[in-house]
C-alpha positions in Angstrom: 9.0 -9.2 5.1 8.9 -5.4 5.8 6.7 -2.5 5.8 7.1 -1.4 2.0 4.5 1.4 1.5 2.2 3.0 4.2 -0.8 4.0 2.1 -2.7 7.0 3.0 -6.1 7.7 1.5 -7.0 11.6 1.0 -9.3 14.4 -0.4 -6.6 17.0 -1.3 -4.1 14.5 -3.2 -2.2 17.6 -5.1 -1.8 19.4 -1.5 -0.8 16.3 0.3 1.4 15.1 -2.9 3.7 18.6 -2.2 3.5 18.4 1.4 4.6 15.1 1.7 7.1 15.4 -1.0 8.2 18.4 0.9 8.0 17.1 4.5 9.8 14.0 4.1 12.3 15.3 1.0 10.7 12.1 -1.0 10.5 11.8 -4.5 7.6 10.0 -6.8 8.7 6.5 -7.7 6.9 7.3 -11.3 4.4 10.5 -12.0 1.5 10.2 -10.0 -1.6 8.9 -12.1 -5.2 8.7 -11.6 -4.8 9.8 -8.0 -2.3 7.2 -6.8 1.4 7.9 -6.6 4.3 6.6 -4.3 6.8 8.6 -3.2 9.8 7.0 -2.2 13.1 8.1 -0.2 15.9 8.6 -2.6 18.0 7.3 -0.3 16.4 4.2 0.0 16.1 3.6 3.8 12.8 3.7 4.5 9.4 3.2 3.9 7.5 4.4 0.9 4.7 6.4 1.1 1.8 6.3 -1.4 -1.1 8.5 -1.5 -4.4 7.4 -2.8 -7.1 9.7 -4.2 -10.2 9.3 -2.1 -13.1 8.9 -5.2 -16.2 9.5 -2.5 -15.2 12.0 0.3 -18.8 11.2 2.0 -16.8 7.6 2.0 -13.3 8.7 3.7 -12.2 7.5 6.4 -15.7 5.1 6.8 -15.1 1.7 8.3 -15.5 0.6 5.0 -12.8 2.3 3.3 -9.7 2.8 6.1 -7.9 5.9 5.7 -4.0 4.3 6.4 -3.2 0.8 5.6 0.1 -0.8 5.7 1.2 -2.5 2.2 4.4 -5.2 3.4 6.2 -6.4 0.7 8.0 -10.0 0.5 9.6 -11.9 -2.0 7.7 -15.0 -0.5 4.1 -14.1 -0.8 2.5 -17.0 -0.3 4.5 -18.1 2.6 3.8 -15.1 4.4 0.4 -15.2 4.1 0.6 -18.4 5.9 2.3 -17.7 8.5 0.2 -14.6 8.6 -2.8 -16.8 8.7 -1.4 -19.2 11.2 -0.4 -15.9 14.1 -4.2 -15.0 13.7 -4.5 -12.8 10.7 -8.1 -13.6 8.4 -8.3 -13.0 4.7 -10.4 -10.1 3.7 -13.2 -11.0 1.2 -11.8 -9.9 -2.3 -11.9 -10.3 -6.0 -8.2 -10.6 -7.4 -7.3 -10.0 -11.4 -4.4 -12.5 -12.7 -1.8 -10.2 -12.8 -2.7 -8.8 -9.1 0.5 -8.7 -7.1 -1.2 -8.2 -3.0 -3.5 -9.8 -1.1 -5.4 -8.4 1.6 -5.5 -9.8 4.9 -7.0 -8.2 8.0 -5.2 -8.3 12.0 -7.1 -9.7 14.8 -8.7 -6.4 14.9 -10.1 -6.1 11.8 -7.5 -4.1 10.4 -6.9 -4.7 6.7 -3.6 -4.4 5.3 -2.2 -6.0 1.9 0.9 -8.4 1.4 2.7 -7.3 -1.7 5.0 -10.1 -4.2 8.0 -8.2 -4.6 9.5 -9.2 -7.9 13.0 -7.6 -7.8 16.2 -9.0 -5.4 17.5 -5.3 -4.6 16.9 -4.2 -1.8 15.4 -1.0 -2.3 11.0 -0.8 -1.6 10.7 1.9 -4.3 11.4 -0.3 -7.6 8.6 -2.8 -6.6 6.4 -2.5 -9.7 3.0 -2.3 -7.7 -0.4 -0.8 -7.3 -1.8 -2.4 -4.3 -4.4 0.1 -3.8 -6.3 0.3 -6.9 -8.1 -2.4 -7.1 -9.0 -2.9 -3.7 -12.4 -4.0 -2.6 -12.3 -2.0 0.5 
């Protein structure tokens, strides 16, 4: 398992969209849409980042609705969550659809973050056909 997207929640997405783009020479994995888009390194070393369009400023960064959460993708979700379970990690109360590929756990200190099924074998983070973040409950 690795860290596969760190997701950051945000008010200005079109100004953080170019600054990140620009900061970290990333690309968009796919146009963004709907206020969610992750950019990816075209190199393929490192971790994506995804930006996700605050809808309720009054809302951002509330305990409710964290502003960063790490998305770790595996190719064995529901063994990870075990073991996740097992080292101290708690599921998060959520609603999941059928064709929802995370599941949100939280750390020992509340912390939520999701565990993504990764469907492809390469090895690169930005073809994982995912949108962790969208239907989240948190």
């Amino acid at each position: 398992m690795k860290i596969g997207s760190i997701v950051i929640r945000c008010r200005k997405f079109d100004k953080m969209l170019a600054f990140w783009q620009e900061a970290l020479h990333y690309i968009p994995r796919e146009p963004a849409k709907n206020g969610w888009v992750v950019l990816r390194d075209p190199e393929g070393r490192s971790p994506n980042v995804s930006l996700d369009k605050a809808p309720d400023e009054k809302r951002l960064g509330s305990t409710r609705r964290p502003r960063l959460h790490l998305d770790l993708y595996t190719h064995n979700q529901e063994g990870e969550v075990k073991r996740l379970l097992k080292i101290g990690a708690t599921r998060h109360p959520q609603t999941y659809e059928p064709e929802d590929d995370f599941r949100v756990l939280e750390d020992p200190d509340g912390n939520l973050f999701c565990v993504v099924q990764t469907w492809q074998v390469d090895k690169d983070p930005a073809h994982v056909d995912s949108d962790p973040t969208s239907k989240l409950g948190f």
